[in-house]
C-alpha positions as CSV (number, residue, x, y, z in Angstrom):
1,X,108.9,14.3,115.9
2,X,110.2,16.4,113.2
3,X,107.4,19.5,113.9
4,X,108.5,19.8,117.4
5,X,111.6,21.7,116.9
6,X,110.1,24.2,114.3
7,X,107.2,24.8,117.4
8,X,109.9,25.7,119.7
9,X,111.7,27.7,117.4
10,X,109.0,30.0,116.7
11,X,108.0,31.1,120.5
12,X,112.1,31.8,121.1
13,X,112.0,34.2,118.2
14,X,109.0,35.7,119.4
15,X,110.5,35.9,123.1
16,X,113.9,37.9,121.7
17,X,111.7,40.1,119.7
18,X,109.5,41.3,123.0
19,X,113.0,41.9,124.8
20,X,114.6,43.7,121.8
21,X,110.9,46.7,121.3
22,X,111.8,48.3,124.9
23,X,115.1,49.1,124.0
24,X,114.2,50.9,120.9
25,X,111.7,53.0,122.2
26,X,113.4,53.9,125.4
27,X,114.8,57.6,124.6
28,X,116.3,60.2,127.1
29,X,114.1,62.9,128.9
30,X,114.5,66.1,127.1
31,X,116.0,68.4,129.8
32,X,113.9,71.5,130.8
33,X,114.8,74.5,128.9
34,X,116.6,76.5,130.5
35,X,116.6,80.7,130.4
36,X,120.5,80.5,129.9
37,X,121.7,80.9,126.2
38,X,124.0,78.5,125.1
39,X,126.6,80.9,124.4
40,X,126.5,82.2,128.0
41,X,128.9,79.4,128.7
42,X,131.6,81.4,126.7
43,X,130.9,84.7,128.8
44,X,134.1,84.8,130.5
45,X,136.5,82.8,127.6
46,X,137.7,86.4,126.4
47,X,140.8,86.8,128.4
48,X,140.5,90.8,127.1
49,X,137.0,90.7,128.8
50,X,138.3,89.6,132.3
51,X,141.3,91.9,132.7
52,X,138.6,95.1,132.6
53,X,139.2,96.7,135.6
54,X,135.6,97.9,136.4
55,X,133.5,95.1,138.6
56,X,130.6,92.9,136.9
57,X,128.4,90.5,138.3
58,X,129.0,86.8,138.4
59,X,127.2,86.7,135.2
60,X,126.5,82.9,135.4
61,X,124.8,82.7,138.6
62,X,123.4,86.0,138.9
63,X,121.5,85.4,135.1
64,X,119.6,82.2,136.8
65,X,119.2,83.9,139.9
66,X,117.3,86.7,138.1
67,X,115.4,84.5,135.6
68,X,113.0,85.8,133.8
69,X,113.6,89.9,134.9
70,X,116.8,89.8,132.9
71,X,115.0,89.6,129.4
72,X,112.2,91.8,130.2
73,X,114.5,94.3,131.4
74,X,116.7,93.8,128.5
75,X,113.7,94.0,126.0
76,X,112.0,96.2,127.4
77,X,114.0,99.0,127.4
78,X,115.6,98.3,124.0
79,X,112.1,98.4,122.9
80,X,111.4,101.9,124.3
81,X,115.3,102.6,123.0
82,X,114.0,101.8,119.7
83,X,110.4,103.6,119.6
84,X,112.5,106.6,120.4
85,X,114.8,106.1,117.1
86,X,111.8,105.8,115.4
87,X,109.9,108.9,116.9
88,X,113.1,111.0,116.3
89,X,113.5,110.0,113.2
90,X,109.8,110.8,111.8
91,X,109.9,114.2,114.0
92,X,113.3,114.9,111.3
93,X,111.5,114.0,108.4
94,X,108.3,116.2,109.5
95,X,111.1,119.4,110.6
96,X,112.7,119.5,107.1
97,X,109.5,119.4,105.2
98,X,108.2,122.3,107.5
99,X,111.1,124.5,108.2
100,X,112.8,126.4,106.1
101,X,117.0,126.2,105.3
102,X,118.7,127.7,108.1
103,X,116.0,127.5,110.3
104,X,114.8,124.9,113.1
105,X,119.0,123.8,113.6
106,X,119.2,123.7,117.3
107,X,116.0,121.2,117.3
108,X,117.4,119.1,114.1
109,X,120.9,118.9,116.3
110,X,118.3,117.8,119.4
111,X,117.2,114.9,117.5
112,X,120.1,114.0,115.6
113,X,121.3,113.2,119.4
114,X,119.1,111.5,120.3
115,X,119.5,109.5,117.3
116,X,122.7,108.5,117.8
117,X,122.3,107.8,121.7
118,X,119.0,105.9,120.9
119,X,120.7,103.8,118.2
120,X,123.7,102.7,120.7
121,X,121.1,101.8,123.1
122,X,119.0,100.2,121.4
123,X,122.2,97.8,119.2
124,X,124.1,97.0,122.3
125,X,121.0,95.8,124.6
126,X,119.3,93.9,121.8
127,X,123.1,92.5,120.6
128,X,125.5,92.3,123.2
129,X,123.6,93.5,126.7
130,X,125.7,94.8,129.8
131,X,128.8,92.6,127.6
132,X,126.8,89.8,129.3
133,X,126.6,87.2,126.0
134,X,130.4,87.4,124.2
135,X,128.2,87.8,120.7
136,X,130.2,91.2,119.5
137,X,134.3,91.3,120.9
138,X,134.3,93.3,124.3
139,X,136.0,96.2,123.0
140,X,133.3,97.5,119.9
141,X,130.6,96.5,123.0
142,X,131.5,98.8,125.4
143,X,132.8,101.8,122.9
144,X,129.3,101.4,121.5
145,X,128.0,101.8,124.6
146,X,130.1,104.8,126.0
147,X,129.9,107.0,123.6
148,X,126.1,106.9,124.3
149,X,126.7,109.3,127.2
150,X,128.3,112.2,125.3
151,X,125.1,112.4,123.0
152,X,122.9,112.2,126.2
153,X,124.7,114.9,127.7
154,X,124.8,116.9,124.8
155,X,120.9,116.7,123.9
156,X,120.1,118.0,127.7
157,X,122.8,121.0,126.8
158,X,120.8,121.6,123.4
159,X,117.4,121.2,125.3
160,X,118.7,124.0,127.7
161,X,120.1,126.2,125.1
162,X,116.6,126.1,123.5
163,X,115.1,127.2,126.8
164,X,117.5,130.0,126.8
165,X,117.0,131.3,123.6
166,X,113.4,130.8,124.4
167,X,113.7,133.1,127.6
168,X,116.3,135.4,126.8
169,X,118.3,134.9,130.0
170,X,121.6,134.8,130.0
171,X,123.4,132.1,132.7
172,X,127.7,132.2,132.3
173,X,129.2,133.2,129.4
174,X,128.3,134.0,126.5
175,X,130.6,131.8,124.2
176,X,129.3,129.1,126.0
177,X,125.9,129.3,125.3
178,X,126.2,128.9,121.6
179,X,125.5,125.8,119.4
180,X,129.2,125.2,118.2
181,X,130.4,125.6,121.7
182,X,128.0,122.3,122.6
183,X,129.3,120.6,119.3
184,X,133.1,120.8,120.4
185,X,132.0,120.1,123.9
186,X,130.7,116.9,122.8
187,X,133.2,116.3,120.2
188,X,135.9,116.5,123.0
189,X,133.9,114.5,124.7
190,X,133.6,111.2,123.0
191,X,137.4,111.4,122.2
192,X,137.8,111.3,125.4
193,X,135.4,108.3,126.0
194,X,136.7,106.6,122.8
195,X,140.5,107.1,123.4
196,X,140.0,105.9,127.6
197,X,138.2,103.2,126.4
198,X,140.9,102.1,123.9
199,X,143.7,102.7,126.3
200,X,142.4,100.9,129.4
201,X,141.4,97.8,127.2
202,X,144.8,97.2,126.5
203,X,146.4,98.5,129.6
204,X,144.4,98.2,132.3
205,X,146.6,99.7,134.3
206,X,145.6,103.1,132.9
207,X,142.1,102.8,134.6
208,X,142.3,105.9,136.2
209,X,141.1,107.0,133.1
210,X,137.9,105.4,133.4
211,X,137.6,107.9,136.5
212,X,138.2,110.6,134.8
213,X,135.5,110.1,132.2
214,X,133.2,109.4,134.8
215,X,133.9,113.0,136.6
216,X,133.4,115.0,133.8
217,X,130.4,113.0,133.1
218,X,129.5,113.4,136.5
219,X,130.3,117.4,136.4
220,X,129.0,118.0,133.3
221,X,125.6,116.6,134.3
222,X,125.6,118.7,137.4
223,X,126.6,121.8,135.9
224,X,123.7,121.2,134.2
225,X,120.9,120.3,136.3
226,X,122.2,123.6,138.5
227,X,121.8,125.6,135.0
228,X,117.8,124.0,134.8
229,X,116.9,124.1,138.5
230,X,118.4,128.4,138.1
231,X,116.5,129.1,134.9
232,X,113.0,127.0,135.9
233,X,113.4,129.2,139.4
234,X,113.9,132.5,137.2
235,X,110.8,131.8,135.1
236,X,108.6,130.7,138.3
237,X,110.3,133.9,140.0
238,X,109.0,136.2,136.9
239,X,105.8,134.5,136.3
240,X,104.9,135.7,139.9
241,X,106.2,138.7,139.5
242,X,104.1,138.9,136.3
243,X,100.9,138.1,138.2
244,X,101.5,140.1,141.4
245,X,101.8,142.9,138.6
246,X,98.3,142.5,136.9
247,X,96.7,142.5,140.2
């Protein structure tokens, strides 16, 4: 009589041990991952950030709505952003082993340009993107990535000043086609950029300024493409002239 209740013991330990295993191995699902960073939660807590006048997409449905062409647009141009930092970089350390003092200064200016637009490029897409991630404060994003365009426009004016040189024509006047008329061009330039950037970020009341940089941008680069498209018809112009000639 006495072994009975140790029997019926055993099989109710047993029992509460069975129910007790499914609840320590039951876990959550891991949710899917998901192309969103987790900071892109925090894109539009930057009160600075949302007051900027210009338009942006809705970041947060427009980043899952793209998917996976975001990053390879995003990489894939900081990449080639990057090889071109590198490139110019080499092609500086090859033109001052090469070329005498004094000499080769319009092309060493070239590259130093593109330099400093390649680096801004390359920094802001592989750091802070289109100001889509909130990683770097708002303002140092988009000053990093404005002053870009007054190095772009300023290697194109070196570029054609070199094809000047190169053809001995002569397009406007003279003091404009010299190298430290480009450097204060440019110089004027991203003060311009910089201060309108500085201004409107805290007022952004002022963003007619924003306009304004984006005219002369604007005229500057076709002011240019009219001085290429005169110069390349000259030389076509010449070089049939030249041939007509030896006939």
């Amino acid at each position: 009589m006495s072994a009975e209740p140790e029997s019926s013991v055993e099989p109710e330990a047993e029992y509460t041990l069975s129910e007790s295993e499914p609840e320590t191995t039951v876990e959550p699902e891991v949710e899917p991952e998901s192309l969103l960073p987790e900071n892109f939660i925090l894109i539009n807590s930057d009160p600075q950030a949302e007051s900027w006048p210009e338009p942006e997409p809705e970041w947060n449905s427009a980043f899952n709505e793209w998917g996976v062409a975001w990053p390879l647009h995003v990489y894939i141009f900081g990449i080639c952003y990057a090889l071109a930092l590198v490139f110019s970089a080499i092609c500086i350390a090859a033109l001052l082993k090469s070329v005498k003092a004094g000499k080769g200064k319009l092309t060493l200016s070239l590259l130093i340009m593109v330099i400093f637009f390649s680096t801004t490029r390359t920094v802001t897409l592989f750091t802070e993107p289109y100001y889509a991630y909130n990683n770097i404060p708002f303002l140092t994003a988009r000053i990093m990535w404005s002053v870009g365009l007054p190095f772009l426009t300023s290697s194109f004016s070196l570029v054609f000043l070199v094809l000047l040189d190169t053809t001995k024509m002569d397009i406007g006047p003279p003091k404009f086609q010299k190298f430290s008329a480009i450097l204060i061009i440019t110089a004027v330039h991203l003060v311009i950029v910089i201060t309108s950037d500085f201004v409107v970020f805290y007022k952004a009341s002022a963003k007619v300024m924003l306009v304004i940089c984006q005219t002369l941008f604007l005229a500057y680069g076709i002011s240019l493409a009219i001085g290429y498209f005169y110069v390349g018809f000259k030389m076509r112009k010449n070089c049939s002239a030249g041939s007509m000639h030896g006939k």
